[in-house]
C-alpha positions in Angstrom: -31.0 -68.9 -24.3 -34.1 -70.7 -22.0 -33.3 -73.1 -19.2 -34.9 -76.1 -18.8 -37.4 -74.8 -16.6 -38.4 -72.3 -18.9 -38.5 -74.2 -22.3 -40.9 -76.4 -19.8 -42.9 -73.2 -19.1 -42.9 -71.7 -22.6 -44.2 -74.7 -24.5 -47.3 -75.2 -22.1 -48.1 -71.7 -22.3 -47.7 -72.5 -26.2 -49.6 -75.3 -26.1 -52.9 -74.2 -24.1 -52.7 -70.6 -25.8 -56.3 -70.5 -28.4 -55.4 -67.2 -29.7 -54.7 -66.2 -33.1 -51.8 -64.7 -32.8 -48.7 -65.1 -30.4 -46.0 -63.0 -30.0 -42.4 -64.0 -28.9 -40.3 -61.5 -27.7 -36.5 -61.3 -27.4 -34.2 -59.2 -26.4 -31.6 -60.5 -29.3 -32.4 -61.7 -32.9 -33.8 -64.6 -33.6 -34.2 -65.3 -37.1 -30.9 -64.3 -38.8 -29.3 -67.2 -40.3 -26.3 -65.4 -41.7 -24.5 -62.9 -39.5 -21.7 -63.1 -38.5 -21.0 -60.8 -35.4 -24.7 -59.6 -33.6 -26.3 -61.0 -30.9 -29.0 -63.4 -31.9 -30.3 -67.0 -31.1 -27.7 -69.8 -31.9 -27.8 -73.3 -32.4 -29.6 -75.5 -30.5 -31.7 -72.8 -28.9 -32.9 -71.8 -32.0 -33.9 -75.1 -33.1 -35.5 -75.8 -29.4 -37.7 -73.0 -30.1 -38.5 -73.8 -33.9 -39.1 -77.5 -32.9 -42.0 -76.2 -30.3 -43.6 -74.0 -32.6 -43.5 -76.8 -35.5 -44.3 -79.8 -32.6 -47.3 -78.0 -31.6 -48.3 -76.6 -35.4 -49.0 -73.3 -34.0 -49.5 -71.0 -36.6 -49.7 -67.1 -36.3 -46.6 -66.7 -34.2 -44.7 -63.3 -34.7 -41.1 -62.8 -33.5 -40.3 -59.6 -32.5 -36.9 -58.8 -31.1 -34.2 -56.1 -31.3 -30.8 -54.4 -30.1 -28.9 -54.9 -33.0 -28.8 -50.9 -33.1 -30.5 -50.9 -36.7 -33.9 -51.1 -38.3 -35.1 -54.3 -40.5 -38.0 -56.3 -41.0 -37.2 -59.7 -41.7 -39.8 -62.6 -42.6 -39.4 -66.6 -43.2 -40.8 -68.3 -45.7 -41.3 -71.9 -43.6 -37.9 -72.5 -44.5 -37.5 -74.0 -41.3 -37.7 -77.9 -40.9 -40.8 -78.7 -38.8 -43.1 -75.3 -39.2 -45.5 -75.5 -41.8 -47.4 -72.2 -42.3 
């Protein structure tokens, strides 16, 4: 989803942000693990962006993202390898 130039930019914004909490916003879904057809964060851009979070042990971090032309709220329960909170 992020060039290199970007994953660059976002993790040192990541890294020298102090505040509590940090909002990521997408355009497409990021946290779905199983659909099959929607627009979301695949593969190894998903995991870029989970291994930066967990790398940096920022905690407080909130996804919010859309366009899949329906209402949910969806939460993780640090299911993902490398974030601990």
């Amino acid at each position: 989803m992020l060039g290199q130039v970007q994953w660059i930019w976002f993790e040192d914004i990541l890294r020298t942000s102090n505040e509590t909490f940090t909002l990521i916003v997408s355009p497409t879904q990021i946290l779905p693990f199983n659909r099959i057809l929607t627009e979301a964060w695949y593969g190894e851009s998903r995991k870029k962006l989970f291994s930066i979070i967990g790398k940096l042990k920022k905690s407080g971090v909130i996804l919010i993202t859309g366009d899949i032309h329906e209402g949910e709220i969806l939460k993780t329960f640090c299911v993902i390898e490398g974030i601990f909170y």
